[in-house]
VMD Tcl script that draws the C-alpha trace (Angstrom):
set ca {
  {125.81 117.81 113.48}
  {127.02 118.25 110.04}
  {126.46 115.00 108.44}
  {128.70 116.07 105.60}
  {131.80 115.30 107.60}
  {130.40 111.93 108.98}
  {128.76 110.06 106.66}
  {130.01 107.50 104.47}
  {132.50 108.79 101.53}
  {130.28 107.68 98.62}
  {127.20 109.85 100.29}
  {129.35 113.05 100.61}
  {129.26 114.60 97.50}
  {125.22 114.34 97.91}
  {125.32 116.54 101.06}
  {127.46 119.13 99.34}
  {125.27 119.82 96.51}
  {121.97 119.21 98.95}
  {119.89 122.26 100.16}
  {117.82 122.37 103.11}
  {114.64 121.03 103.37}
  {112.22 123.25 102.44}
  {108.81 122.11 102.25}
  {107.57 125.42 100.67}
  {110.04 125.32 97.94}
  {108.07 122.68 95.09}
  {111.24 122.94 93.01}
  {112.83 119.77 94.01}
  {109.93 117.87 92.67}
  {109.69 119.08 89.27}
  {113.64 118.13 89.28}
  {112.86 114.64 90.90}
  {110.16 114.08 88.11}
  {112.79 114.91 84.99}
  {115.20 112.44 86.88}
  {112.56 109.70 87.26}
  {111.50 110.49 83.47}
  {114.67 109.51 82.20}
  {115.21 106.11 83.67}
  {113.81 103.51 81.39}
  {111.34 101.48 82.20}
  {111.95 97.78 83.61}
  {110.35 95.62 81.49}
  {108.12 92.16 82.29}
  {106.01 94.26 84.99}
  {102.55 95.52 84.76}
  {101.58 98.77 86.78}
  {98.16 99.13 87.16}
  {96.53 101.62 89.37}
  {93.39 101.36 91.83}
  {91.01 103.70 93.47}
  {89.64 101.98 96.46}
  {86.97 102.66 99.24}
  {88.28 104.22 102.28}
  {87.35 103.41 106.11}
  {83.40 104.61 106.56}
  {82.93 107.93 105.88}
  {86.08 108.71 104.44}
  {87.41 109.64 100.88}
  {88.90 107.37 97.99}
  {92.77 106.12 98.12}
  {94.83 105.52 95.31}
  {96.90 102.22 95.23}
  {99.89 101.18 92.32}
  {100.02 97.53 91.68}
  {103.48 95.71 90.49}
  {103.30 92.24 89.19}
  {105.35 90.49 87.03}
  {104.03 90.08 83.71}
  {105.27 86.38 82.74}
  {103.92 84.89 85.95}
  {100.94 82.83 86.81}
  {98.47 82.52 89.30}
  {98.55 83.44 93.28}
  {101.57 85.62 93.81}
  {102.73 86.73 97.15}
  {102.38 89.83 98.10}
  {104.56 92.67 100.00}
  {101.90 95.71 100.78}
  {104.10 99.19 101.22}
  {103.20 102.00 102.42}
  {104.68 105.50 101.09}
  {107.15 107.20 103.31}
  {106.45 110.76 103.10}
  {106.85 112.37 106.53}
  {103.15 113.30 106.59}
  {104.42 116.35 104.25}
  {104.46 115.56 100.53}
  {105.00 113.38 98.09}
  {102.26 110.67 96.69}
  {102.21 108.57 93.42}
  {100.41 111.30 91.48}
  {103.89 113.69 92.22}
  {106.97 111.72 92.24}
  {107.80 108.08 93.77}
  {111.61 107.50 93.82}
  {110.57 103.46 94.52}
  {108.75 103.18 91.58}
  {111.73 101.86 89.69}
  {112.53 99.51 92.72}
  {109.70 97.92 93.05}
  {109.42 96.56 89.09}
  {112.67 95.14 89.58}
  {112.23 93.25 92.96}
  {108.81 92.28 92.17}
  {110.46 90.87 89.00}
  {113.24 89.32 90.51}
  {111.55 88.15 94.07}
  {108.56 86.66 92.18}
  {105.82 88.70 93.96}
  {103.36 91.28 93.53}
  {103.95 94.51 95.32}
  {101.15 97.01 96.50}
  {101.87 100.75 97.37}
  {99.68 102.61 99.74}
  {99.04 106.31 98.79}
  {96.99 107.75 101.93}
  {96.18 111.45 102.46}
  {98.61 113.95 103.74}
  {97.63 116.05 106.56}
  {95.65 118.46 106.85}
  {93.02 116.89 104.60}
  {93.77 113.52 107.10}
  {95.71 113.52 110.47}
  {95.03 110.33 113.03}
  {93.25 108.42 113.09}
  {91.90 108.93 109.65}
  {95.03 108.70 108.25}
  {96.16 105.48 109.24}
  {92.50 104.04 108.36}
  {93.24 104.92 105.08}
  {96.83 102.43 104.94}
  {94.49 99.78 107.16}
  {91.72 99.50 104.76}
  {94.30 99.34 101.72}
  {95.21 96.30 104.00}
  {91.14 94.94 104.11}
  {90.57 95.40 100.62}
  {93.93 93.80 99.12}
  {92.45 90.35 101.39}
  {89.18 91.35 100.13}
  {90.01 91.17 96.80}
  {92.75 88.44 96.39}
  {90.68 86.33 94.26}
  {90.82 89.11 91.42}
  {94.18 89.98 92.44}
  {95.36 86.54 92.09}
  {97.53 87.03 95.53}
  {98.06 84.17 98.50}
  {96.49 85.61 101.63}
  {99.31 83.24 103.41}
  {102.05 85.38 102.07}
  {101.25 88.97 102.70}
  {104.28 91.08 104.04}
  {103.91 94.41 104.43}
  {107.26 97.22 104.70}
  {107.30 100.81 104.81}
  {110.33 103.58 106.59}
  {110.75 106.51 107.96}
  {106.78 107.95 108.59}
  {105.52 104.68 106.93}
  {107.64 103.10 109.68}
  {105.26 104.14 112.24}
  {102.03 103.83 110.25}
  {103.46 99.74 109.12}
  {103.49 99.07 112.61}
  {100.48 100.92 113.91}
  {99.00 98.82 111.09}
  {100.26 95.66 112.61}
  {98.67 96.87 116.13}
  {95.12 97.11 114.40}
  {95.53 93.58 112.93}
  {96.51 91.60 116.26}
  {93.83 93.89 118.01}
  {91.05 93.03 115.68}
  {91.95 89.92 115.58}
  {92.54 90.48 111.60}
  {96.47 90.01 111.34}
  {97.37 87.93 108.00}
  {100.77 89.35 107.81}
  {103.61 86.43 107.76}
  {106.63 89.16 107.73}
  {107.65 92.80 108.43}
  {110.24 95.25 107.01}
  {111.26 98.13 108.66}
  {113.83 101.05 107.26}
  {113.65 103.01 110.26}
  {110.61 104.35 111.46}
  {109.20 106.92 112.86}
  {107.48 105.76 116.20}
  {107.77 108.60 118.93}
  {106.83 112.18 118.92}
  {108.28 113.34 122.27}
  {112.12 114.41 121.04}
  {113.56 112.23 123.91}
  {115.94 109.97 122.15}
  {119.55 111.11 121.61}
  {119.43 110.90 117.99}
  {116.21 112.54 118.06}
  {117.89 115.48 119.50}
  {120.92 115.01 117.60}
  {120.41 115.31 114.17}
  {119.74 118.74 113.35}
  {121.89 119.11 109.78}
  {118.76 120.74 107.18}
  {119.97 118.91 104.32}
  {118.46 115.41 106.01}
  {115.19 114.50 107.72}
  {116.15 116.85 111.03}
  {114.99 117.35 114.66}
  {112.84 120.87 113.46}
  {111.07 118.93 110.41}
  {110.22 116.14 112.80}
  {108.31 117.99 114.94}
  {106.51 119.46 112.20}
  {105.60 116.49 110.82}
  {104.39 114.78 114.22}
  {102.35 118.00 114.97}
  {100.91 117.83 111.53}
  {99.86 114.09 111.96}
  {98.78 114.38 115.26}
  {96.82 117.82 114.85}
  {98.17 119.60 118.73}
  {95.60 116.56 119.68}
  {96.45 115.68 123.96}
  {94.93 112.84 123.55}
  {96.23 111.40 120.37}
  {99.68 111.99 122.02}
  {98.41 109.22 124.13}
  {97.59 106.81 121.33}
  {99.75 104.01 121.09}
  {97.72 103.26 117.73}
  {99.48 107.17 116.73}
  {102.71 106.67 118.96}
  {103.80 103.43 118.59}
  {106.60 103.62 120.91}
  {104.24 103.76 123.65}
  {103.72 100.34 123.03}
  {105.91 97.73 125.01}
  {104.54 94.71 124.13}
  {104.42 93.39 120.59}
  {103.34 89.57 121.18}
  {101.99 88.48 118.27}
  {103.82 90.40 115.11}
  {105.43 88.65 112.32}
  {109.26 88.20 111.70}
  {110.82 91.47 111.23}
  {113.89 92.51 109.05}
  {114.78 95.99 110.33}
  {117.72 98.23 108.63}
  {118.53 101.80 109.94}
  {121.72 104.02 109.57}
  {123.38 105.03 112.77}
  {122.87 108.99 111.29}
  {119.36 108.66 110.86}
  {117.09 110.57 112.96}
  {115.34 107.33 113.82}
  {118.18 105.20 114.94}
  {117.25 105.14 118.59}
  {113.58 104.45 118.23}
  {113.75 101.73 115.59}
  {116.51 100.03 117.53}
  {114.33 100.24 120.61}
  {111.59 98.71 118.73}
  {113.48 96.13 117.50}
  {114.49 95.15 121.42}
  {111.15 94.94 122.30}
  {110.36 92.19 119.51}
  {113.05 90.60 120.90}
  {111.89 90.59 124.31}
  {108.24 89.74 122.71}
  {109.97 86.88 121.15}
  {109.64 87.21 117.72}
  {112.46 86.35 115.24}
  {114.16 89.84 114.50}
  {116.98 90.37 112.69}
  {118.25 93.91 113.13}
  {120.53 96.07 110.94}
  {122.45 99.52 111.82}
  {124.35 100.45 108.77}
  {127.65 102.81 109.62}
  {127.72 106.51 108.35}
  {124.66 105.91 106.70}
  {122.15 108.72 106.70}
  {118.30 108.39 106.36}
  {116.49 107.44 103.49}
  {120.51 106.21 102.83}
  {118.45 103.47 100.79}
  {117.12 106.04 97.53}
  {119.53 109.08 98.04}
  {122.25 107.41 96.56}
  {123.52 104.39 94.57}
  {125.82 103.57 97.02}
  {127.94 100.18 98.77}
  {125.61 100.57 101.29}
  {122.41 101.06 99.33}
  {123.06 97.88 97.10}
  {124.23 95.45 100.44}
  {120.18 96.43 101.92}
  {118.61 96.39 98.65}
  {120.24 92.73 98.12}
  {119.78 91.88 101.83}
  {115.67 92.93 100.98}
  {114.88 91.07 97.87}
  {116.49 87.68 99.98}
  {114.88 88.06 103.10}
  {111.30 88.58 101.20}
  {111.97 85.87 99.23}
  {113.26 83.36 102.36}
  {110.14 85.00 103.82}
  {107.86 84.29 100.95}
  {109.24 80.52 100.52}
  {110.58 80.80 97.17}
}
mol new
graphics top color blue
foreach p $ca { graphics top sphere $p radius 0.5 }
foreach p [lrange $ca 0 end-1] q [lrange $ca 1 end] { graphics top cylinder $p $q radius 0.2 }
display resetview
């Protein structure tokens, strides 16, 4: 598949000048750090940054706090989780929704919360989906200090966070500890076994591809038999979702995911919960941050008004 010849017009200069993905090569974050560097700040936000207390027995994680500066008292809250493909990337390298989050917690009128967990090998499962859950504990735990509504907690997340968002929302209605009111999905990453046909065939290197998938589930998983098993690790396992919150879902129809998340999306359906699905044409993964695009600005807008709709302001 050479997405360069089917993806949207405004995307195709991106895939010319794109290289492979190369994990090994760090050179594409130093250049993703001078890009970030030179967009100015959004101003009326405070960042702040939190080091919080893992699940027992396990290390620190970092969190980065957005709320908007002018506004008082208990905010609502969307809790995010980083989409990194279990490979790289964290909010000490380079974020590319850094910017995007001042502005929609800005212009939405809510706090938002990013989850930085460990990467793999330093945590696979389950340890490193403890580490997104007890972001979750503490942000309820601490809401008073926070000045956030526990009745309006959303929590989002694409691609690998995908998965780990709803593996999150597993834990919650299985420990009886689910607070969250509404979901958003941009594709996710729910099923190591290859057997979907986009799984299969996206294999173009300059986009999250069939080869890099499998790395990244082996990585998370560790070769573990029995973590293949988990439907707390392999969420598409899971065929009934009774319980879960609302769900806004987006996905191109070239992403790698496509099959999976619409799958997932069918089964809230079936579960009965209100879902309202999206599959965006010639629009690649991650189609969202790649590229200022038609595309990117109709889901960014369709975002900020479901989570405010959601969030009842």
């Amino acid at each position: 598949m050479d997405l360069e010849l089917l993806v949207d017009p405004e995307y195709q200069d991106l895939y010319k000048n794109t290289q492979k993905i190369d994990i090994s090569n760090r050179k594409w974050v130093d250049e993703a750090k001078k890009k970030q560097a030179l967009e100015p700040p959004i101003e009326g936000v405070d960042v702040t940054y939190h080091t919080i207390t893992g699940a027992m027995g396990e290390p620190t994680i970092k969190l980065r706090i957005h709320r908007p500066t002018e506004l008082q008292g208990e905010l609502p809250v969307l809790l995010y989780v980083m989409g990194n493909g279990f490979l790289f990337m964290g909010i000490d390298e380079v974020d590319i929704s850094a910017r995007w989050m001042d502005g929609w917690a800005k212009e939405i009128g809510c706090t938002f919360i990013v989850v930085n967990h460990r990467l793999p090998p330093a945590a696979r499962f389950p340890g490193l989906l403890e580490d997104c859950y007890s972001a979750y504990k503490w942000v309820i735990a601490n809401a008073k200090k926070l000045e956030i509504d526990t009745s309006r907690i959303a929590i989002g997340g694409g691609g690998s966070a995908g998965g780990l968002v709803i593996a999150m929302m597993l834990l919650a209605r299985d420990r009886a500890e689910d607070q969250f009111i509404f979901q958003l999905i941009e594709g996710a990453q729910m099923d190591n076994r290859g057997i979907t046909p986009s799984s299969r065939r996206v294999t173009d290197k300059r986009t999250w591809h069939r080869e890099v998938n499998e790395l990244s589930w082996s990585l998370y998983l560790g070769g573990d038999i029995e973590n293949q098993k988990n439907p707390y690790a392999v969420p598409a396992l899971v065929d009934d979702f009774t319980g879960f919150p609302p769900a806004y879902i987006a996905v191109g129809d070239l992403d790698l995911f496509v099959d999976e998340t619409i799958e997932y999306a069918q089964k809230l359906m079936r579960a009965g919960i209100p879902t309202e699905l999206h599959v965006l044409p010639a629009a690649p993964h991650a189609f969202m941050f790649t590229q200022d695009t038609y595309l990117s600005a109709k889901a960014k807008r369709e975002y900020i008004e479901v989570l405010k709709r959601a969030f009842g302001l």
